[in-house]
N, C-alpha and C positions, 0 to 999 in steps of 0.2 A: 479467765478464758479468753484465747484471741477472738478477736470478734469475725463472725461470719461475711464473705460475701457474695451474695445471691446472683448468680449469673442464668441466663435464657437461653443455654442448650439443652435439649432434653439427654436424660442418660438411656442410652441403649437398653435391650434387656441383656443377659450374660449368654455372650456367643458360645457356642461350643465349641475345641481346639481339635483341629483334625489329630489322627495317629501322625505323631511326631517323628522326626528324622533324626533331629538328636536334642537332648535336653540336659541345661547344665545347673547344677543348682548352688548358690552361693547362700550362708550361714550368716548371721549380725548379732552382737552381742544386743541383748533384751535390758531396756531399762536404762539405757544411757544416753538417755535427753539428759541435758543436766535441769537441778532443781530450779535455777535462774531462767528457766525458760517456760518449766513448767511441768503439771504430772498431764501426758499427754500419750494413753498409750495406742490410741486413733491414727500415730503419727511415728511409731515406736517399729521400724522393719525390725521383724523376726527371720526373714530371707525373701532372697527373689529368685524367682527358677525363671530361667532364657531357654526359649525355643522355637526351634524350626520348622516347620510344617512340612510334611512329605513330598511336596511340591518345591521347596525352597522360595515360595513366593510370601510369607509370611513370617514376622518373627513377633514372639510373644516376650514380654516384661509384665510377671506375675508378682507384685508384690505381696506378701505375705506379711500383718501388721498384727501387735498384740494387742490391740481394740478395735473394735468395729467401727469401719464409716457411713454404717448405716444409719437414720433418721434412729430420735429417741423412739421406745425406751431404751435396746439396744444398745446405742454405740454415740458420737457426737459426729454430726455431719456435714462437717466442714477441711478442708485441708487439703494443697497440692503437693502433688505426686513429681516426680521431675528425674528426667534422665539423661545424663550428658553421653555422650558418643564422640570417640576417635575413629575413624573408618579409612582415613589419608592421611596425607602429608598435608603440612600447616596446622589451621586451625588455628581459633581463638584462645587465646594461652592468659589471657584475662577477661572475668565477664561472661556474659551468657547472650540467647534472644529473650531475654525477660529482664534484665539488667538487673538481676540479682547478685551480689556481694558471692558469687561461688565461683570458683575458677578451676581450669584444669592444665594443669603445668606443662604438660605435653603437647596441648592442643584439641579444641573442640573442634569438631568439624560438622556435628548436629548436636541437636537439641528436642528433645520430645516435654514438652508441659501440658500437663493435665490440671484439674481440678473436681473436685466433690464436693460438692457446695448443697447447702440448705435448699428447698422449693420440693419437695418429693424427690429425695434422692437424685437430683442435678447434676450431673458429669460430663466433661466433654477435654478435647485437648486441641492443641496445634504444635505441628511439627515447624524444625528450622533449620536450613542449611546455610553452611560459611563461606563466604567467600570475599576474602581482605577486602574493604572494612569493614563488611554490611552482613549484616545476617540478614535471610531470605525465603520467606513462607514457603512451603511445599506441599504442605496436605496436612489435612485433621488426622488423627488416629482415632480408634476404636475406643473406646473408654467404659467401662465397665465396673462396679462393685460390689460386692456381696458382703457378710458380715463376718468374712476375714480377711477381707482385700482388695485391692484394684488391681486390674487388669487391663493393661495397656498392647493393643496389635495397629503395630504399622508394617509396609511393605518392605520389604529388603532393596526394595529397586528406592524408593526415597531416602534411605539411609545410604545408599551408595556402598551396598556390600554384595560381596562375589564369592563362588566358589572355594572353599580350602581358606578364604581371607581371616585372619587374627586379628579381629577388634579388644581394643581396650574403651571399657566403662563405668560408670558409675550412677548409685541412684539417689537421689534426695526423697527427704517429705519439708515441708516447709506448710508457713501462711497464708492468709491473701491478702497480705499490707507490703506494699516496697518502703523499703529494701528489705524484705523476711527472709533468712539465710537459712544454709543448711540444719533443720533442727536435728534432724539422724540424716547417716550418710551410709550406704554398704561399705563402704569404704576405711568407715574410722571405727576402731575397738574401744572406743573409749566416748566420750563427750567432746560431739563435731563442734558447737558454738556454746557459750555460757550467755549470750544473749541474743535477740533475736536477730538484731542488724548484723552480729558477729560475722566476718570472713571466714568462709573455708578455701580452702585449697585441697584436688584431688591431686595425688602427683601420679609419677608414671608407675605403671606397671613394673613390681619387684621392691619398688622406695619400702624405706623401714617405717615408715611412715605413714598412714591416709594412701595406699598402694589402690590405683585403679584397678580394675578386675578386669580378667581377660574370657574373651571366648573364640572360640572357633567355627567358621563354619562349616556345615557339611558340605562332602562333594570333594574333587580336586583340583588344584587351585588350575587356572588355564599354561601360566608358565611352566608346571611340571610337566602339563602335556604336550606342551609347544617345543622344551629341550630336549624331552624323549625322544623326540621325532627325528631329530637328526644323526642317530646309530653316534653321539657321543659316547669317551668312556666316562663309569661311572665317576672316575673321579675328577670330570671336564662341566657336571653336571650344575653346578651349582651356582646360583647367582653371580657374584663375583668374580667366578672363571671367566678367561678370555682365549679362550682355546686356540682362536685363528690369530692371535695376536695383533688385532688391528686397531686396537684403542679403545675398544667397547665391549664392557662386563655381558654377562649373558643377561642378564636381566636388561640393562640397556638397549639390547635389540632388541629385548622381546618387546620392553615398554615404547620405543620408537615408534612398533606398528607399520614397516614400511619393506615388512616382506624379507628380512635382514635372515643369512644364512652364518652359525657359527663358527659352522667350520673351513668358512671362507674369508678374508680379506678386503675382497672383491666380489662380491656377491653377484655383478652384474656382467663381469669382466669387462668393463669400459677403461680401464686405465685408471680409473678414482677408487683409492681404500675408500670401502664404508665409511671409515671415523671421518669424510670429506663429506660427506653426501646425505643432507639432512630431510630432502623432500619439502626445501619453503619454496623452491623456487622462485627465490633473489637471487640473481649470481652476482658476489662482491668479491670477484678473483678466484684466481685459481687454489688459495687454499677453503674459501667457503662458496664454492660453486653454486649451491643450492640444489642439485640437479636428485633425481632419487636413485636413490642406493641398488636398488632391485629391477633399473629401468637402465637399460648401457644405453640410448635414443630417449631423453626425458623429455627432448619435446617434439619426437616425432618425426624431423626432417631427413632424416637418412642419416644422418651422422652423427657416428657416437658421442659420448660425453665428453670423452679423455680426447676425443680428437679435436671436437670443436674447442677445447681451453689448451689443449699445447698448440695447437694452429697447425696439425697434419692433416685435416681433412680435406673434402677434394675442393672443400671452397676457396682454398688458395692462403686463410687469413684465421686468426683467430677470432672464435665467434663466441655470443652468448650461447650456451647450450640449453637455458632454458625458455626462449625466443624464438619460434620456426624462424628458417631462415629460406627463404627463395630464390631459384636463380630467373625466376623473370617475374616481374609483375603488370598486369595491364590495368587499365580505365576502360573498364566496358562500357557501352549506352550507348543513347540513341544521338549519334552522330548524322544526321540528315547529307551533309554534303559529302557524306562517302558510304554508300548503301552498304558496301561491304563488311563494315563492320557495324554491327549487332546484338544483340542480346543470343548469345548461341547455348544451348543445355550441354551441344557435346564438345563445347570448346573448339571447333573446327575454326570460327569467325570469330574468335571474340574481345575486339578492339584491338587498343594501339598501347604496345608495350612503353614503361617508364626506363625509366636510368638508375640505376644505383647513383646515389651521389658518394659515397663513401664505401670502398670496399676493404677496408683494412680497420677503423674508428667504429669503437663496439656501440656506438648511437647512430653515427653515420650508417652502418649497415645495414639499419633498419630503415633508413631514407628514400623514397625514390619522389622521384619527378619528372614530369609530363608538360613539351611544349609543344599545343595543337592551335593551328589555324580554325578559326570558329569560322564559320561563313551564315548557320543559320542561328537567327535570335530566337530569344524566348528562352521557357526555362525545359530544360533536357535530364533525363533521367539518368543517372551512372552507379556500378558499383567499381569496387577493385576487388583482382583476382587474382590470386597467386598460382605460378605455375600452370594459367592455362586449364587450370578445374576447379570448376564449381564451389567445390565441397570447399576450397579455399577461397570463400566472398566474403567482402566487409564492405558494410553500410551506413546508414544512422543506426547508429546503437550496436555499433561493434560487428562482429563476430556474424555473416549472416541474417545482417540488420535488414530495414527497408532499404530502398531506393534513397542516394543524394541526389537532390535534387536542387540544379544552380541555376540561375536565371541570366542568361547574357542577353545583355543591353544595347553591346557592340560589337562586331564583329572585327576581326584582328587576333594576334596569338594571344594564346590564355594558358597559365601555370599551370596545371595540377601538381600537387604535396600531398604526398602521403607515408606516414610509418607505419609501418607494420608492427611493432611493437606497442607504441602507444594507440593506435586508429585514427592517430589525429591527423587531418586534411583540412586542404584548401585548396581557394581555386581563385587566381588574380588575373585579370589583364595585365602580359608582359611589359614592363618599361625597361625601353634597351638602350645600353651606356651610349651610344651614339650612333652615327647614321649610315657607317660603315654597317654595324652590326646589325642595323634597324634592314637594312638593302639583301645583305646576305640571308637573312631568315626571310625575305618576303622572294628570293631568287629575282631579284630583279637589279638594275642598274639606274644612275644617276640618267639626270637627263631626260627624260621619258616620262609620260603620262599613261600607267597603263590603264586606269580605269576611268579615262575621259570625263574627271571631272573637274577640271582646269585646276586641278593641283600636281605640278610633279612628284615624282618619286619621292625627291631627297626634299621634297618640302613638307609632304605629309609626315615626315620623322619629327618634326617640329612640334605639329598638332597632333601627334599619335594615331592617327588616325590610320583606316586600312589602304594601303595604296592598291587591292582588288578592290575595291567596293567602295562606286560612289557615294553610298547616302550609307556610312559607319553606323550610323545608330539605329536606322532603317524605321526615320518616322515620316517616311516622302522629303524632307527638303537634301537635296546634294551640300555635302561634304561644304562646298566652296560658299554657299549662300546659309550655309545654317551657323548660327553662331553661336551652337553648343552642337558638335560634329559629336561628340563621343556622350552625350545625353539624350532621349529620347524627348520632342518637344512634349509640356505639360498640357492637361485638360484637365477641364471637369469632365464629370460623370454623375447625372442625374440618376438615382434610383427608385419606383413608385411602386407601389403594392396598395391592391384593392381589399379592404378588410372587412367590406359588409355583409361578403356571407357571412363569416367568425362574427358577425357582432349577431347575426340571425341564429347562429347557433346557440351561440351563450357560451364560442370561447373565448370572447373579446369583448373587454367593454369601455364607451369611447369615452375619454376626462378621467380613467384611473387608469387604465393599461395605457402601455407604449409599444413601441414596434423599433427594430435594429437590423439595419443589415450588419452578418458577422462571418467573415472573412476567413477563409480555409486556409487554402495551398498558392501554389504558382505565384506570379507576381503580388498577388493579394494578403500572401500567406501570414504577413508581417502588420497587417493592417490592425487598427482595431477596430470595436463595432461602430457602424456609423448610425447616429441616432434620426430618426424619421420624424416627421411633424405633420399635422391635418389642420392645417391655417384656415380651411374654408366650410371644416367641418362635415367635407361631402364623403368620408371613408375612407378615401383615399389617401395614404400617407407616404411622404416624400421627404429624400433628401439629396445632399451633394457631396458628392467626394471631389475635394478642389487639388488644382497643380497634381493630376498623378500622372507619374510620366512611364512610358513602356515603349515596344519595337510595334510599330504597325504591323496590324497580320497575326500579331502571337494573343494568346489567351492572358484575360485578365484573371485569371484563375478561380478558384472555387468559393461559394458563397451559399448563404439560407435566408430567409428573413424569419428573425424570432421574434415571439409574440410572449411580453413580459406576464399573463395573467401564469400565478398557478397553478391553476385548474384545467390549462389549456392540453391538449394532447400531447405527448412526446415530448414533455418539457419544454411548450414554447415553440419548436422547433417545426419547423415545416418538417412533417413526417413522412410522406408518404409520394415523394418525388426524390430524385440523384438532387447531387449537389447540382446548383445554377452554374453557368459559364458564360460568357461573351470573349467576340474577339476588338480587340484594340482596330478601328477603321480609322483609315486616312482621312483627315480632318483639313490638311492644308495650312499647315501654321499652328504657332503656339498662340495659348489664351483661347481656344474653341474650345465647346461646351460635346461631351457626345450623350446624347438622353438616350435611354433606354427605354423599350417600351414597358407602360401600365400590366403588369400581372397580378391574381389573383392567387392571395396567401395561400401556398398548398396547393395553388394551380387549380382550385376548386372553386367555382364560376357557380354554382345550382345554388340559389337559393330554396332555403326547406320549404315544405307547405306551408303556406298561410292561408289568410284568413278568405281570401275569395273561393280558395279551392274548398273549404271549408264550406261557405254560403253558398256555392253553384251546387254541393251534393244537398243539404240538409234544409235550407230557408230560401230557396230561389234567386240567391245572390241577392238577397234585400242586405242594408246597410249595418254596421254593427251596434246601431243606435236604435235600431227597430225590433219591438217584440210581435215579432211574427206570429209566434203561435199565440200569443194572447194569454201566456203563463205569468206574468209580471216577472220575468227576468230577461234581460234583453239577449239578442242576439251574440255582443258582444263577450256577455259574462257567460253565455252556452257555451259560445266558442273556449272559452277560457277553461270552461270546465268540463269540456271535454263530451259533452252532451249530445245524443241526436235531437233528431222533429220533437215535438210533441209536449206535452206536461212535464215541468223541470220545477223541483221546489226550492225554496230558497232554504242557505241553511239556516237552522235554529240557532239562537242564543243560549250559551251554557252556561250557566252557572255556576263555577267553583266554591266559592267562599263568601259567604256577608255580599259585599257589592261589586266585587269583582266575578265578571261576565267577559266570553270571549264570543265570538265567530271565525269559524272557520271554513271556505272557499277549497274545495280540491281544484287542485292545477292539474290537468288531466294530460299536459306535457306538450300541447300546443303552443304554447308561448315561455322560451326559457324563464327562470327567474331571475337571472341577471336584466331581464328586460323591466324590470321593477321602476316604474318612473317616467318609462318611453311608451309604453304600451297596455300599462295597466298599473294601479295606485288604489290606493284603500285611501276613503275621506272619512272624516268626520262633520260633524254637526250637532248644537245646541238645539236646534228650529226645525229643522228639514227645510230651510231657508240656500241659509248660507253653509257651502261647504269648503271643507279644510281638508287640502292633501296631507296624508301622514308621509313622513320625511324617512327615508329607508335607513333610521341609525336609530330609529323610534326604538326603544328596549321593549316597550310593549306587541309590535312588531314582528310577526316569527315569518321569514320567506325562505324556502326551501322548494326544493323540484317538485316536493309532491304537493304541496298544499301551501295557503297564506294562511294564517292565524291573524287577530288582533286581539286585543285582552282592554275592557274599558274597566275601569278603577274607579271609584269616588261615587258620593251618591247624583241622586238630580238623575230628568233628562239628557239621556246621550244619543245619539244615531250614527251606524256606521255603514258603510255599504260599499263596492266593488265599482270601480270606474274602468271600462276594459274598451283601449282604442289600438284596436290589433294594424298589425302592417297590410 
């Protein structure tokens, strides 16, 4: 007997099969295991009936076997079940998803494996779909058996079957040793393997041979209904026809999916046959346009397919047709030295148009370019906009992105680049071939000083600098004495943050967390975090951002101070204020320091209640070393536990095990427990002499919000007690 293997799925109980839509039954010759394998008649199909469920959401694979798989006395209760599936085109044409010695010559395309296994009648399966070179889990089936069969239900939507569609299949029984091959097949009239590893082969549907079996499903298929539709004659109707004669069988459009009419050509009447017009939208030439077949405008811009690739359209040129194409483009944004143009919704204002660079070169067209005179620094918001509307903006991130957002340093012409096809842009300070060219773009002439900063005209071409504008970099020093005119002179920048509320809260704690400033947008936006330090231990944590150089006047852009504990609110993050800003002030020279003033993490200044507000309500503001009321527990450890006036008991010693005793302290939430160490400590003692802080890593140890524990272990005198020196 093959030996059994016990698997841990439970087996179903026996579903019931709704009223069927159609059912097909296939017949197997009985008894033709061969004797090399074994008398096995557990494993022996007698037939399997295929069916569809009235819904077409289910299909049933009943096998019918001449011994039962049920547990002794009955029947032997071991053996898989196994069902190969054609449903497409390709498919595994050697091998299985169980890499069983079985094959199907035409192509597997699923795979259903079951098993019935020893444990209380154990059954369960997993389905497999193909797809070159991997097979690919999709879902368990239904698994079920009784004491004449297994009963296998998967979805028709996992098999990848459809209406009116003709699959071809086949069913095994086999072992649970690899490689255990087909020991019966629906498929073979005779004796499938004479041993167990034996190879079978199912071939295709009709072979004289091991013939895969075919079924149908109910319903009709979508193609019939799809060629109906078009008042074809019947004898136009049939896959293979090409009635419009355009290079594409009717089945071809159908399977294209791209809206394809048969009795036309031109489906779109743009000037392109169908057989041209695939809908990838690549266009590699006028014979593989890309453009869709069912679209005469595929991408929209007013002009047809066939015109923008023969170059009759009214754009003068041949174009991409699947590329909008614009006849103006602008850089919209906030332009400060000319109020006029805008951020405008109805397109009335909205900036300063580009250039085509290339109006005839199918890259070039998508080209444009923009030379503007910058006058204000800092960093400036823009999009680009085709045509003057909206609905045609591109950003960061394409298509209707955010705001570009460029930071100028200097003032003088500055590039914009932009395509329209690919989104890619940039933005440079112009360098111009020489000083002819440098004079004509600023309208001005040789000779002359027009922005009185003892440089002339044709000498700032030299330095690049702007011949309006004295101080180019605009960090207070003039063009003529700065000796980096087109850099902004560098500083420090001191940063400080107060962190002893968060240390009073318990969301900061000082020698194990750290604190960062960490840099957004704007000039800053490229920064990384700058790490903070408390050298003096007073709360206050400081750092330097060294040589940053920007335009005096413009924003150093956006910033938080995060705070490294994990426990802290909002991930660290100062939560509950905008982002921080400052502006860059005139400092008078490079190598100056500009500090910033001391804030309060989160902008939150209130320290919580402590311990006086506590002693003015309850003990007269006496000290936290004093027992006021005369209960022997001090004012301190009240405070700690959260106690009013009057009689307060200490707690008991408990006893768990032999010599192991604990005490436990409620923390009544006056004093975080991160304050463990600063404000309050659990001692020990041999004596009641000398006491010993226990060390907050102590495993004996429990500190939590609500309470302290300690746990004393070993025999002998111990003493433990509460030490609370509140703020």
């Amino acid at each position: 007997m093959k030996p059994r293997i016990a698997l841990l799925l439970a087996c179903s109980p026996l579903i019931g099969i709704s009223a069927a839509q159609t059912t097909q039954s296939y017949t197997d010759t009985t008894g033709d295991i061969d004797p090399g394998v074994g008398t096995l008649p557990h494993l022996d199909i007698t037939s399997v009936d295929v069916t569809v469920d009235v819904t077409a959401t289910f299909i049933t694979f009943r096998i019918n076997l001449d011994g039962s798989p049920l547990d002794s006395p009955n029947g032997t209760n071991w053996g898989k079940y196994l069902v190969a599936i054609r449903s497409g085109a390709g498919g595994a044409t050697a091998g299985n998803a169980w890499t069983r010695p079985i094959n199907f010559a035409a192509g597997m395309t699923h795979w259903i494996g079951t098993w019935a296994d020893a444990g209380g009648d154990t059954c369960g399966g997993g389905t497999s779909s193909y797809t070159a070179p991997t097979w690919n889990g999709v879902s368990g089936p239904t698994v079920t058996k009784d004491a004449t069969g297994i009963t296998i239900v998967e979805t028709v939507a996992n098999l990848a079957l459809g209406p009116g569609e003709v699959f071809s299949f086949d069913v095994y029984t086999s072992g649970g040793g690899n490689p255990d091959s087909a020991v019966d097949a629906l498929s073979a009239s005779a004796a499938s393997i004479t041993g167990w590893a034996g190879p079978y082969t199912t071939n295709a549907v009709g072979a004289g041979t091991n013939a895969a079996r075919q079924f149908t499903m109910p319903g009709i298929s979508p193609f019939t209904t799809w060629v109906g539709g078009f008042g074809l004659a019947p004898a136009d109707q049939d896959p293979g026809d090409d009635p419009d004669l355009d290079g594409l069988t009717n089945q071809q459009e159908f399977d294209a999916d791209l809206d394809l009419n048969p009795n036309s050509d031109d489906t779109d009447a743009d000037n392109l046959t169908d057989n041209l017009e695939d809908g990838t939208m690549v266009y590699n030439g006028p014979s593989d346009p890309g453009t869709f077949p069912a679209i005469a405008d595929s991408d929209g811009d007013g002009h047809t397919d066939g015109d923008e690739v023969n170059g009759t359209s009214s754009l003068g040129f041949v174009s991409d047709p699947t590329v909008r194409n614009f006849a103006t483009m602008t850089v919209a944004g906030s332009f400060p030295a000319n109020p006029g143009e805008h951020w405008a919704a109805d397109g009335s204002s909205i900036g300063t148009d580009m250039t085509r660079t290339v109006d005839v070169d199918l890259t070039g067209q998508f080209s444009w370019t923009l030379d503007y005179h910058v006058t204000a620094l800092g960093t400036k918001a823009h999009k680009f906009v085709g045509d003057h509307n909206w609905n045609n903006s591109w950003g960061t991130g394409g298509a209707g992105g955010t705001d570009v957002n460029f930071t100028y340093v200097a003032s003088g012409f500055h590039r914009w680049s932009f395509n329209s096809k690919t989104t890619a842009f940039s933005l440079a300070r112009v360098s111009f071939p020489d000083q002819a060219a440098f004079l004509t773009a600023y309208g001005l002439s040789a000779g002359a000083d027009e922005d009185l900063d003892g440089i002339n005209n044709e000498a700032e071409f030299a330095l690049m600098t702007d011949p309006r504008n004295s101080d180019t970099d605009g960090d207070g020093l003039n063009d003529l004495a700065d000796g980096t005119p087109l850099a902004p002179a560098a500083r420090d920048i001191v940063f400080s943050v107060n962190m002893n509320v968060q240390t009073a809260l318990g969301n900061f704690i000082p020698g194990v967390d750290t604190v960062v400033v960490d840099f957004f947008n704007g000039l800053a936006g490229p920064l990384g975090d700058l790490a903070l330090s408390d050298g003096n231990n007073d709360g206050i944590w400081t750092g330097t951002l060294t040589a940053f150089s920007g335009p005096v006047g413009t924003s150093f852009g956006t910033y938080k101070f995060r705070n490294s504990n994990p426990s802290a609110p909002a991930t660290g993050y100062e939560g509950s204020i905008n982002d921080r800003e400052f502006n860059l002030v005139d400092l008078e020279g490079a190598g100056t320091t500009q500090t910033l003033a001391t804030v309060f993490f989160d902008n939150n200044s209130t320290m919580p209640p402590g311990y006086s507000s506590w002693a003015g309500l309850n003990v007269g503001g006496a000290a936290s070393n004093v027992d006021t009321d005369l209960d022997g527990v001090t004012n301190g450890v009240e405070y700690f536990m959260n106690s009013a006036a009057g009689f307060t008991a200490n707690p008991p010693v408990v006893v768990t095990a032999g010599p192991t005793r604990s005490v436990t302290w409620p923390n009544g939430g006056n004093i975080p427990s991160a304050a463990y160490g600063t404000q309050f400590v659990v001692q020990t003692s041999p004596n009641l002499a000398t006491w010993t802080n226990v060390d907050g890593s102590d495993v004996n140890l429990a500190n939590s919000a609500g309470s302290v524990t300690y746990t004393i272990t070993g025999a002998g005198k111990q003493f433990v007690r509460l030490a609370v020196t509140p703020n």
